[in-house]
Each structure stands twice: as C-alpha cells, then as structure tokens.
N, C-alpha and C positions, 0 to 999 in steps of 0.2 A: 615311759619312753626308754627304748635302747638305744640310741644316738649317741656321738660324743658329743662333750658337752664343750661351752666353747675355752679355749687356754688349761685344755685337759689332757696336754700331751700322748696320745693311748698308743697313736703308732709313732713317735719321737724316735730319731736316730741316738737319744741316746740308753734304749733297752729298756727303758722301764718310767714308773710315774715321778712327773715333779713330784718336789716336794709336798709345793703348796697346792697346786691343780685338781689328782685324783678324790680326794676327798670331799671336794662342791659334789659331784655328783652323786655321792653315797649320801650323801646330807642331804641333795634331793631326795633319793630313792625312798631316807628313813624316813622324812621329813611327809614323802608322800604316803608311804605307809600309816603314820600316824593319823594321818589326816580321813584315810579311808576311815581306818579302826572310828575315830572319831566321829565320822557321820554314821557309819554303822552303829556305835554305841547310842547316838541322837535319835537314831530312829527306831531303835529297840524300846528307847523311854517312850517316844510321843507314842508307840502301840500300847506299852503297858500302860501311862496314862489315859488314852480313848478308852481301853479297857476298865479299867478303874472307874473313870467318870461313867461310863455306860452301866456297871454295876450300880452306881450310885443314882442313876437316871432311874433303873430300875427298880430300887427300894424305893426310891421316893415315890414309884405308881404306886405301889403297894401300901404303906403307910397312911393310914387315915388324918389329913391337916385340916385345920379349919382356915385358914388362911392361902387361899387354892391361887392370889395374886401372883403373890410374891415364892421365889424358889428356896425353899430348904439349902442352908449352907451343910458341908460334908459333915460339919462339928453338929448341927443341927438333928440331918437325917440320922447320925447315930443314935444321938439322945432320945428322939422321938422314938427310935427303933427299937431301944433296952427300955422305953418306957411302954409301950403298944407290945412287947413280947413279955414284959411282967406282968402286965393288963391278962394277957391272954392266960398269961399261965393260972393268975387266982381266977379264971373263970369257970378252969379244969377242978 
C-alpha cells in the first residue's frame, strides 16, 4: 500500500515527519516485505520437499520389498537401496 498511514503527518504544516509517526509505515513496508520473502521462502521448501518425496516415491517402485503392506521410511528406502545395489553389483 501507498496511502498515508493514519497519525503519519506526510503533508503536516510543519515541513516534514513527526518524530514518532513516519517510521509505522516503513515498519509496515519492511514488515511486509519480510513477510512476502517469507512465504516465498515456504513455498520454495514445500516444492523441493514434494520433489524429494516424489524421488523417494520413486525408488521405492523400484526397490524390490517383501513387505508390499506397509511403506518404506526415507532411513529405510536408503538402506534397502545400498543393499539391492551391492546385491547387484556382486552379481556383475
């Protein structure tokens, strides 16, 4: 918003900002800036996380489990992973 803000003296007869006045509104300003940055930053995580889990979604199709119930935790599908790719390698 570019509005004054309210007890923000901008056109006051006497030349210039209260003391205490013009600074609310810069404290909005940065206040709102941060706040953008901030969901920007929240939104960048929850795509690299979907991203991440979708990876993980993915090795776990590939992985051979004997236990097709229950889902692989991340700590799991690793282990499984460095175990099914030593497998593979002494087969070489």
């Amino acid at each position: 918003g570019g509005g004054s803000s309210p007890g923000g003296a901008r056109g006051a007869a006497g030349g210039g900002r209260a003391r205490g006045g013009g600074g609310a509104g810069l404290r909005a300003q940065v206040s709102g800036v941060q706040k953008q940055r901030r969901l920007a930053a929240n939104a960048r995580e929850r795509r690299r996380m979907h991203g991440l889990n979708h990876a993980f979604d993915q090795l776990r199709n590939v992985i051979p489990s004997f236990n097709n119930d229950k889902k692989l935790s991340k700590y799991e599908t690793l282990q499984m992973a460095q175990i099914y790719i030593s497998a593979l390698a002494e087969l070489l």
